[in-house]
C-alpha positions in Angstrom: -4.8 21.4 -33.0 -2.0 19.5 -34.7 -3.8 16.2 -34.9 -7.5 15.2 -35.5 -7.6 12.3 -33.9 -5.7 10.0 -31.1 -3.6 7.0 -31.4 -6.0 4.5 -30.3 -9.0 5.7 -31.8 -9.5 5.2 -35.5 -10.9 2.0 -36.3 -12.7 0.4 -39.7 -15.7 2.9 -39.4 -13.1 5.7 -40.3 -11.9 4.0 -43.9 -11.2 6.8 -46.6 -10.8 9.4 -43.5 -8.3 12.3 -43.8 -6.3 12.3 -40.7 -3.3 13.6 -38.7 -1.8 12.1 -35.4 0.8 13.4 -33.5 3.0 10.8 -31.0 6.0 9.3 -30.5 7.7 6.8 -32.5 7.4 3.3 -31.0 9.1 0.9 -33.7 10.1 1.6 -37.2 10.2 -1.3 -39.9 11.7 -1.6 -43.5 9.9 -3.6 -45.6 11.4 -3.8 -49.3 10.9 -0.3 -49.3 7.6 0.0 -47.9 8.3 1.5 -44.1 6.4 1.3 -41.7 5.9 3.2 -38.3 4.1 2.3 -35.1 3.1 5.7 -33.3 2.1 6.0 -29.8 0.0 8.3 -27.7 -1.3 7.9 -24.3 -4.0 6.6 -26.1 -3.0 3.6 -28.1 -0.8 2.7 -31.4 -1.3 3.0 -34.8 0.4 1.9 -38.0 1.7 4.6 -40.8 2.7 3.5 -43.9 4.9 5.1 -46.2 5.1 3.6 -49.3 7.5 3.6 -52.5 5.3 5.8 -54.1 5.8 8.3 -51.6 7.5 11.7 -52.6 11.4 10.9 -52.5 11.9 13.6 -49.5 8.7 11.6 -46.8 10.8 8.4 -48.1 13.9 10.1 -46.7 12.4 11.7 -43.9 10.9 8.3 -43.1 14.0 6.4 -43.0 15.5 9.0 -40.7 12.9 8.5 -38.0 14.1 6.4 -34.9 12.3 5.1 -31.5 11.0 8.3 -29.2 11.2 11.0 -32.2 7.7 12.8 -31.8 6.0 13.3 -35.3 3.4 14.8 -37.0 1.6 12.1 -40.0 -1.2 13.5 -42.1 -3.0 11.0 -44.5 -5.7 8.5 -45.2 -7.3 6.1 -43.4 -7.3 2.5 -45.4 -7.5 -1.1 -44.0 -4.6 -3.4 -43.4 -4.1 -6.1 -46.3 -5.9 -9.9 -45.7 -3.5 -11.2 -43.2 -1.5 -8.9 -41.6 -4.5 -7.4 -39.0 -3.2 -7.5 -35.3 -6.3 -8.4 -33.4 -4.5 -7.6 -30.1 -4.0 -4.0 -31.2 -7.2 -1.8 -30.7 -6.4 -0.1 -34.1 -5.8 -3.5 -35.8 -7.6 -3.2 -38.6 -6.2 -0.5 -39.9 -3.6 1.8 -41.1 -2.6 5.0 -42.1 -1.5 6.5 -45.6 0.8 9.3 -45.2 1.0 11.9 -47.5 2.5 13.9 -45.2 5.4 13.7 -42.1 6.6 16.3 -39.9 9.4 15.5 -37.3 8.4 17.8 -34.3 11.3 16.9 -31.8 14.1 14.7 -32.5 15.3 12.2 -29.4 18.5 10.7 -28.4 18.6 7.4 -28.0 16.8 6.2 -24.7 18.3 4.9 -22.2 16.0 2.0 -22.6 13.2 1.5 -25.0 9.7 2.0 -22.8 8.4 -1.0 -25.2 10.9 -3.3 -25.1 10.1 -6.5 -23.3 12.9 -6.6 -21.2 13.5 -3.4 -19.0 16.4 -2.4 -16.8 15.8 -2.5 -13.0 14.0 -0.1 -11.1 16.8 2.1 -10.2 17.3 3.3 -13.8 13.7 3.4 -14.1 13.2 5.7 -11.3 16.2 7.9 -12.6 14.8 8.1 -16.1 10.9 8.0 -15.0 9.9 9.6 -17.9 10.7 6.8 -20.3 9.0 4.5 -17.5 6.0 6.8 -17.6 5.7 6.1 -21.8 5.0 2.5 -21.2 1.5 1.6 -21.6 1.5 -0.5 -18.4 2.4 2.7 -16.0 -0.1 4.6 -17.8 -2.3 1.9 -17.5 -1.5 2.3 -13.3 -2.1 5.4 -13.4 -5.3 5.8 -15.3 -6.6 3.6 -12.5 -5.6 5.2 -10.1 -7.6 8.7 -11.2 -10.7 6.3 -12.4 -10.5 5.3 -8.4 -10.1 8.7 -6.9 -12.9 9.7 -9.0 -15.1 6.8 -8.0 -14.1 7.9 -4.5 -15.0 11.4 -4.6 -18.5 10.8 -6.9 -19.4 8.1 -3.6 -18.7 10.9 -0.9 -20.2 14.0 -3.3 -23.4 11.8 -3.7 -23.6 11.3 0.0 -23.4 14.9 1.0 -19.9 15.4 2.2 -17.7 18.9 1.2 -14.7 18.4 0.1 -12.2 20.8 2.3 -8.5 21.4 2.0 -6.4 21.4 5.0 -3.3 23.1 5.7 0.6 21.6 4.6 2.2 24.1 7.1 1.1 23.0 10.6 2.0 22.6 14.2 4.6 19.9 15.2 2.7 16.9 17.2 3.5 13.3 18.0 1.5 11.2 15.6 4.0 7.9 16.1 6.3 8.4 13.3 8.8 11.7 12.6 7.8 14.7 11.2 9.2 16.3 8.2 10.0 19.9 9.6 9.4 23.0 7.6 12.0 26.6 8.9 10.4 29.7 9.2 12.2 32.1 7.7 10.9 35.3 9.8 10.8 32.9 13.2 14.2 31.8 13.6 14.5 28.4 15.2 11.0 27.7 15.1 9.5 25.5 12.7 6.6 24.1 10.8 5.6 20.4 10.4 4.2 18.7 6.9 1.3 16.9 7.9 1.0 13.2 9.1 -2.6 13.1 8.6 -5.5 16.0 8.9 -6.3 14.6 12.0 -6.8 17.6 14.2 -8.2 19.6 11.2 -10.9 17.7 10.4 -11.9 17.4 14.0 -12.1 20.8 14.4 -14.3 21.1 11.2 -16.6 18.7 13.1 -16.6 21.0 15.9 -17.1 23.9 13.9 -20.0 22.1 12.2 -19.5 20.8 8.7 -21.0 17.7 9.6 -19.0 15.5 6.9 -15.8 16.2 5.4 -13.9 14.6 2.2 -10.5 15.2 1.4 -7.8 13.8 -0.8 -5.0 14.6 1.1 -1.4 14.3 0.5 0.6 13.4 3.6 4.2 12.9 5.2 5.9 10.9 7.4 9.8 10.7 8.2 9.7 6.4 8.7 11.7 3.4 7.2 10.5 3.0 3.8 9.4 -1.0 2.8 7.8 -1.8 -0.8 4.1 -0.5 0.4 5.6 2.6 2.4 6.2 6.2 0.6 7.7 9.3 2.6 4.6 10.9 1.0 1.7 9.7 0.4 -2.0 10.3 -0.8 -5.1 9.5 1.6 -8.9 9.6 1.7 -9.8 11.6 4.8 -12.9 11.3 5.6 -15.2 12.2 9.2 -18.6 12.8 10.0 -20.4 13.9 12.9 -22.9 12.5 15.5 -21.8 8.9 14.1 -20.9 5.5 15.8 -18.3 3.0 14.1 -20.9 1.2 12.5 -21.9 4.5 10.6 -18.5 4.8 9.2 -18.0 1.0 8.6 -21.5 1.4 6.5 -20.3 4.0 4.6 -16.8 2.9 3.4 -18.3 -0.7 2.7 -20.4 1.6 0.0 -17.4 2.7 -1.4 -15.5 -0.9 -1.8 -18.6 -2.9 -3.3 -19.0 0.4 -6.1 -14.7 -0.2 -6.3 -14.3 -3.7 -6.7 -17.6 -3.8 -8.8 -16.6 -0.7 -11.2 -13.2 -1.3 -11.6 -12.9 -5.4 -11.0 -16.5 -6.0 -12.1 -16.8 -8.4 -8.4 -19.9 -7.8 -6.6 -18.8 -7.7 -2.9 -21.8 -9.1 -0.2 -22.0 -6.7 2.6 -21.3 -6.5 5.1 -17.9 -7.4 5.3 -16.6 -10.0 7.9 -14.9 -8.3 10.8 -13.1 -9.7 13.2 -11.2 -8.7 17.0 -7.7 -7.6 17.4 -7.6 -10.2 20.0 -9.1 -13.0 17.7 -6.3 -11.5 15.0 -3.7 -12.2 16.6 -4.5 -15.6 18.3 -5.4 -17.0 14.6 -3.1 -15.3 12.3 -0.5 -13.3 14.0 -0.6 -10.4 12.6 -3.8 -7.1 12.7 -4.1 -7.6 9.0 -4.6 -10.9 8.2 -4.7 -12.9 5.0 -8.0 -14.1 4.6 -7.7 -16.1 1.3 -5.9 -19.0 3.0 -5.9 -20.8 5.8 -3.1 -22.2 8.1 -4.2 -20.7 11.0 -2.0 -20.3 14.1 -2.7 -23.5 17.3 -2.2 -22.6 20.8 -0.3 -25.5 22.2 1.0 -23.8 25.0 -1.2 -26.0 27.9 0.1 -29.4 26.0 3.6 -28.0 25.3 4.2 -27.4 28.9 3.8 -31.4 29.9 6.5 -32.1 27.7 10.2 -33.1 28.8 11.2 -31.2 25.6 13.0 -28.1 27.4 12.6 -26.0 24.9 8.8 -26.0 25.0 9.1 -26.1 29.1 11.5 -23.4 29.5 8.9 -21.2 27.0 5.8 -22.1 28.6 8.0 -21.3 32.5 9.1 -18.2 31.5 5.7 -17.0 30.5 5.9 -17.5 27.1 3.8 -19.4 24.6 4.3 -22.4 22.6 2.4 -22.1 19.1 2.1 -23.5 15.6 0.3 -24.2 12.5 -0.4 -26.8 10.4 0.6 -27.5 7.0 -1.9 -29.9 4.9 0.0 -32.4 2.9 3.4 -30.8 3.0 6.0 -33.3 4.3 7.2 -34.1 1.4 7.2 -30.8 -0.6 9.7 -29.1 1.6 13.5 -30.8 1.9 16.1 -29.9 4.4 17.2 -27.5 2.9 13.6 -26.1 1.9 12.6 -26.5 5.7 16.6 -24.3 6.8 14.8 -21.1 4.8 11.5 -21.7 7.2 13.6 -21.5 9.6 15.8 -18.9 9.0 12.2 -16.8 8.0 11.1 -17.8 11.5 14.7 -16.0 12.9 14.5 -13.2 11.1 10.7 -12.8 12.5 12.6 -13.1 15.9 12.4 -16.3 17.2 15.3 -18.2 18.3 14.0 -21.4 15.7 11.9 -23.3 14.6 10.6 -26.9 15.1 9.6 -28.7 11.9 7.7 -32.3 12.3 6.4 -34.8 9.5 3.7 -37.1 10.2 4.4 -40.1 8.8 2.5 -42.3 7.1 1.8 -44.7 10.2 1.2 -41.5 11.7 4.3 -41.3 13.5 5.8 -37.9 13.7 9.9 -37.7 12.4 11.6 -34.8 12.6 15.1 -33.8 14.5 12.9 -33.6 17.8 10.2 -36.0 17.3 11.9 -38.3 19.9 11.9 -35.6 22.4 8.0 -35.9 22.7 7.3 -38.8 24.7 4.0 -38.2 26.4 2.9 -35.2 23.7 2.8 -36.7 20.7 -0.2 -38.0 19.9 -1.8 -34.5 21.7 0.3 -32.2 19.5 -1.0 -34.0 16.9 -4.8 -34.1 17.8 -4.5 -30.5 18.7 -2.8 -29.3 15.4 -5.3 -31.6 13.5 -2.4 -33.3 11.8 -2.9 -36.7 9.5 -0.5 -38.4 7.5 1.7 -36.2 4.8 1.7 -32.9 6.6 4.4 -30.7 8.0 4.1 -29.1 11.4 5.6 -25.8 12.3 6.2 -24.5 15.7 7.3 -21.5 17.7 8.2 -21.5 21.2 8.7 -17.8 22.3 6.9 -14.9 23.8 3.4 -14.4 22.7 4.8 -11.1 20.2 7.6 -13.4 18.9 5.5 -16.4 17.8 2.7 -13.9 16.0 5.9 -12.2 14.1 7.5 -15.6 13.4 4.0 -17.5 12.5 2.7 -14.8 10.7 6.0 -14.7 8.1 6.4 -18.0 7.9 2.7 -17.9 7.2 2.8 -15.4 4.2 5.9 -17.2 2.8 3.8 -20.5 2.6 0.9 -18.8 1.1 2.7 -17.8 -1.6 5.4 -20.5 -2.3 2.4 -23.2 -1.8 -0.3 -21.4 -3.9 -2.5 -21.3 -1.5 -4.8 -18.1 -2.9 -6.0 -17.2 -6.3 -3.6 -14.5 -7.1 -6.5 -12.3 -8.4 -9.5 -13.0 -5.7 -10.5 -9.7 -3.5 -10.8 -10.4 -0.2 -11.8 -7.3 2.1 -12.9 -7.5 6.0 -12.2 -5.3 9.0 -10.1 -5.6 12.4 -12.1 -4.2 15.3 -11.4 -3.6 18.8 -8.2 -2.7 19.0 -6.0 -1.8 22.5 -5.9 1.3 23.6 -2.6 1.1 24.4 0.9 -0.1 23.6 3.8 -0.3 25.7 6.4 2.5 24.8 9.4 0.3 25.1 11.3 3.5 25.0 9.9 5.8 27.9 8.7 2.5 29.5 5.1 4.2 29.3 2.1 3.6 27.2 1.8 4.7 23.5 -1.2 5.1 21.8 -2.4 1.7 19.8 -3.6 4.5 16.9 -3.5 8.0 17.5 -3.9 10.5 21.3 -7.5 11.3 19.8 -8.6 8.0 19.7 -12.0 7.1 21.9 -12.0 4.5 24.5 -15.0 1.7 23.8 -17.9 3.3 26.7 -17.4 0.2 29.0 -13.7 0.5 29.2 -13.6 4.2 30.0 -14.1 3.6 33.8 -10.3 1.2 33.6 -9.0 4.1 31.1 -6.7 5.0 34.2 -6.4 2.1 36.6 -6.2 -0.6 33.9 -5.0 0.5 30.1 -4.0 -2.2 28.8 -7.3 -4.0 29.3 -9.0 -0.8 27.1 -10.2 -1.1 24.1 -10.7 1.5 21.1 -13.5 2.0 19.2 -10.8 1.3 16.6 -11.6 0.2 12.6 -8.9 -1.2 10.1 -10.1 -2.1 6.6 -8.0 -5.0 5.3 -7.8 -6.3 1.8 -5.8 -9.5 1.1 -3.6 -8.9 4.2 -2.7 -5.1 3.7 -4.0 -2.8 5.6 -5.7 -0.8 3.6 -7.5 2.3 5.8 -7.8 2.9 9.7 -10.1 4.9 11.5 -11.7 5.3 14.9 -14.7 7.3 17.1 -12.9 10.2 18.6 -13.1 11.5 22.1 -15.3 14.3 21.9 -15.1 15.9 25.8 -12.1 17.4 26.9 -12.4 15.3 30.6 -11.4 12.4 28.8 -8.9 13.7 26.2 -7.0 15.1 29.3 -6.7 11.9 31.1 -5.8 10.2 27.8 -2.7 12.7 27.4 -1.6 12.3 31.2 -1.4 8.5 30.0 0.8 9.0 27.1 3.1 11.2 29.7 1.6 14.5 27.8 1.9 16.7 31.0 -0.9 18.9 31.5 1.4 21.9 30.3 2.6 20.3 27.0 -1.1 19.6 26.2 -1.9 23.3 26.7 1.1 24.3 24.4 1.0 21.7 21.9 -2.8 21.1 21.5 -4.5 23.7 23.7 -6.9 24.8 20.4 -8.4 21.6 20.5 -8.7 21.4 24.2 -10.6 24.7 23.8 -12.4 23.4 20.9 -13.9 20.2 22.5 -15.2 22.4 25.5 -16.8 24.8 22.7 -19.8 22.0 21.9 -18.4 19.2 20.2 -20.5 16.7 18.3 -19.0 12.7 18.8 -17.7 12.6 15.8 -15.2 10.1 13.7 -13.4 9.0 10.7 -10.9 7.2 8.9 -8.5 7.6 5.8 -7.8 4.9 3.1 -4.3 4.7 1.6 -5.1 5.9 -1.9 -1.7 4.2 -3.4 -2.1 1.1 -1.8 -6.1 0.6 -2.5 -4.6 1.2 -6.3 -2.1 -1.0 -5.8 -4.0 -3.7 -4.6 -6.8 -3.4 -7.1 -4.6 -3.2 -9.9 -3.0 -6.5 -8.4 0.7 -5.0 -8.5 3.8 -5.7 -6.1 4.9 -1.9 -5.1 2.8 1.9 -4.3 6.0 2.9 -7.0 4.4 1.4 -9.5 1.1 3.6 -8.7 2.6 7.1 -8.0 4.0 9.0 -11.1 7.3 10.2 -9.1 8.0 7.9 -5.8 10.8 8.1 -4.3 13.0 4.7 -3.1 13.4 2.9 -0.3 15.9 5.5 1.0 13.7 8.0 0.5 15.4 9.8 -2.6 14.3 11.3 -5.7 16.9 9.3 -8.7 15.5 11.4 -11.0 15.9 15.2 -9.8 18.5 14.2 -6.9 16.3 14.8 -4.3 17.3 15.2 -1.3 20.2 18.3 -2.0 22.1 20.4 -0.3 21.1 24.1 -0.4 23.3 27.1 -0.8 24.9 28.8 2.4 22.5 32.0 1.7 19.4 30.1 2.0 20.5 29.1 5.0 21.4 32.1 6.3 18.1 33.7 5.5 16.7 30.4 7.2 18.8 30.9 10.4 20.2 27.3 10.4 23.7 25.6 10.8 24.0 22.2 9.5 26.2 19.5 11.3 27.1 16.6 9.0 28.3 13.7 11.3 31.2 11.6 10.4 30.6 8.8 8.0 31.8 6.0 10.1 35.0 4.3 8.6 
């Protein structure tokens, strides 16, 4: 090999050691003649000295080098003079003696330097990502995230499960977001589908009796992009056979008290808190709930709807809810101007604004509608549990528009107020789930998770004259208010999947074309069986207590769902297409 040793490894025991290292060139100095070089490796940096009585041509050869050149150094290993170690550098204690330097590649000069301190935005980052991939804090992400994924796979090997890969090419079927289609190139006009999830797969490994199946599977989906969203992505996928949700909930518990305590060194009590859907949505607003804060969301529709105030009347007679949350000690943090950004937050969540009150300090509320509450006052303010210096924020709304509006306003307090420690874990899981959603679209019912979801046992007798009073035997994992994994019990008898599909509007002859294998399957013998797959990006991100999946996944693509760097998407020439039978139609850009 060209070097004996890494970058980050040599260290006082390895005085008077003949060495080479190969790496890239970080900084260069010029000391009165005496240069020095910082070399990098995935592994660390170490100093190389060349000094004045250096053979003339290294001196030359040294003064040539500039940032990013890969070199070759041989020489000795000595210890840096009294004064001048660099206790924050693993390698600080010493440095190397070249007798020897090799320039193996020459660089241009980078678009940006990967250790300067200041760094260009992400755009030019993403176009250049292998500079961005030099800097020790991407490697850093990224050697978490394969310490995870191996802590993940070493938890499911030790409990028995086989690791099986699933197919990329598969069958076109409504999962709840688009497909990214595949041509066949000896079908014409028919078409394969990258996969959403493994979901039918691993079923039908259930059914064809693997008992427990493990898979780090990469998967696609055609959907707006937002910071924690990728077009592709990488999952756990896990299922196991003759289970109930507690069995799974058991099992992935395992896996985040080994996580947080391997990689975070936090021991986790098990188990974790859970709480219902309905309970979610009442308290916080949202299915994946911040736990490290309070401010909890007040129903104050009953009191709201005494009040002369008409927008609180005309909410509550429409059918909609009047809601809010309390804000310790807040009134005078926020300005008017502070308090027009809540507001616009609570818009842009939907709602058509916001009410803001200050209690007072004789307890009085003030606010531009405080005088509006004759008769509610003093319940409003029981009921929210205000007391003198805090802020009151309400919603008046439909029940969906308060829990959007609450929720962001919510989030944006936590973080502007400081309401969390910024590095506390906090894991727990969302249970019960609906069945169903209303399909605004077909003005039908869509399925809260996925068609294959099972109905809780008491709610399958109302699976057809009542859905949206079902329930799923539905499991989220979330960590500090990201969902972080979803799973549920499957239906395991065809009876059942068939009257699931007729609620979707899946006519009995689409369910024979589109999923008659697994209708065939579930009348072969199938096993109750069910799973669930953890995001692998964001359960990196989130341990490694970073803003964006980008920052975890050597080549993301952006919010647009391009590739900066290789220009992905790109058009294809006309003979590929050709052979592909397709036409494209490029609409007009708008003017």
């Amino acid at each position: 090999m060209l070097r004996t040793h890494t970058c980050g490894e040599l260290r006082s025991s390895h005085l008077g050691t003949e060495v080479a290292l190969c790496g890239w060139v970080d900084r260069v100095r010029d000391h009165k003649g005496v240069i020095f070089i910082d070399l990098r490796d995935r592994w660390g940096r170490t100093q190389l000295v060349v000094g004045p009585e250096s053979p003339p041509a290294m001196l030359a050869a040294a003064r040539e080098v500039r940032a990013e050149w890969v070199i070759r150094a041989r020489g000795a290993v000595g210890g840096r003079p009294v004064g001048t170690t660099n206790p924050k550098l693993a390698t600080g204690e010493i440095e190397v003696v070249c007798r020897e330097l090799d320039v193996l590649n020459e660089a241009e000069t980078p678009v940006f330097q990967p250790g300067a301190t200041e760094l260009p935005g992400e755009e030019v980052r993403l176009k250049h990502r292998w500079l961005d991939l030099r800097r020790p804090a991407m490697q850093d992400n990224m050697f978490l995230r394969s310490r995870i994924v191996k802590i993940m796979r070493d938890h499911f090997d030790e409990l028995g499960f086989i690791d099986v890969e699933t197919p990329m090419l598969g069958r076109s079927t409504p999962e709840g977001a688009r497909d990214y289609l595949v041509p066949s190139r000896l079908d014409h006009g028919a078409f394969f589908a990258l996969p959403q999830s493994p979901q039918l797969y691993k079923q039908l490994l259930m059914m064809a009796g693997f008992d427990r199946y493990v898979q780090v599977a990469k998967c696609f989906r055609d959907e707006d992009l937002r910071a924690d969203r990728q077009p592709e992505f990488t999952q756990l996928d896990v299922e196991m056979s003759f289970v109930e949700a507690d069995d799974v909930i058991g099992v992935i518990e395992g896996l985040v008290k080994r996580t947080a305590r391997e990689i975070l060194g936090l021991d986790v009590p098990l188990p974790l808190p859970r709480l219902t859907w309905d309970d979610c949505m009442e308290r916080f607003g949202h299915d994946a709930p911040d736990l490290r804060f309070g401010l909890e969301i007040v129903d104050l529709t009953a009191i709201a709807g005494e009040s002369d105030f008409r927008v609180f009347r005309g909410a509550v007679e429409s059918g909609g809810r009047v809601r809010g949350i309390r804000v310790p000690g807040a009134a005078a943090k926020f300005s008017r101007k502070d308090l027009d950004e809540l507001t616009a937050v609570a818009v842009d969540g939907g709602a058509k604004g916001l009410v803001w009150l200050k209690v007072e300090a004789d307890g009085s509320w003030s606010g531009p509608v405080a005088k509006n509450l004759t008769g509610v006052a003093d319940p409003l303010k029981a009921k929210l549990g205000c007391e003198a210096g805090d802020l009151a924020l309400i919603v008046a709304d439909s029940f969906e528009v308060t829990c959007k509006a609450l929720h962001m306003l919510r989030k944006r307090l936590g973080a502007a107020l400081g309401l969390y420690d910024v590095n506390a874990m906090h894991f727990s899981w969302v249970v019960d789930f609906p069945m169903f959603a209303p399909d605004t679209e077909s003005g039908g019912w869509a399925s809260m998770h996925h068609p294959f979801t099972a109905p809780r046992p008491a709610d399958i007798e109302i699976l057809e004259s009542d859905p949206a009073a079902c329930r799923a035997v539905a499991y989220d994992l979330v960590i500090n208010g990201s969902e972080a994994g979803g799973g549920t019990i499957r239906i395991h008898d065809g009876a059942t999947q068939e009257k699931v599909f007729k609620l979707l509007g899946i006519t009995a002859e689409t369910a024979r074309e589109r999923f008659g294998f697994l209708l065939d399957a579930l009348r072969s013998g199938a096993p109750p069986h069910g799973g669930i797959a953890l995001g692998i990006d964001r359960w990196v991100m989130l341990f490694g207590k970073l803003d964006s999946i980008r920052d975890v996944i050597a080549f993301p693509k952006t919010q647009k769902a391009s590739d900066l760097m290789t220009g992905a998407p790109s058009t294809v020439d006309t003979k590929q297409l050709v052979e592909l039978g397709i036409r494209t139609v490029v609409p007009p850009k708008p003017v």
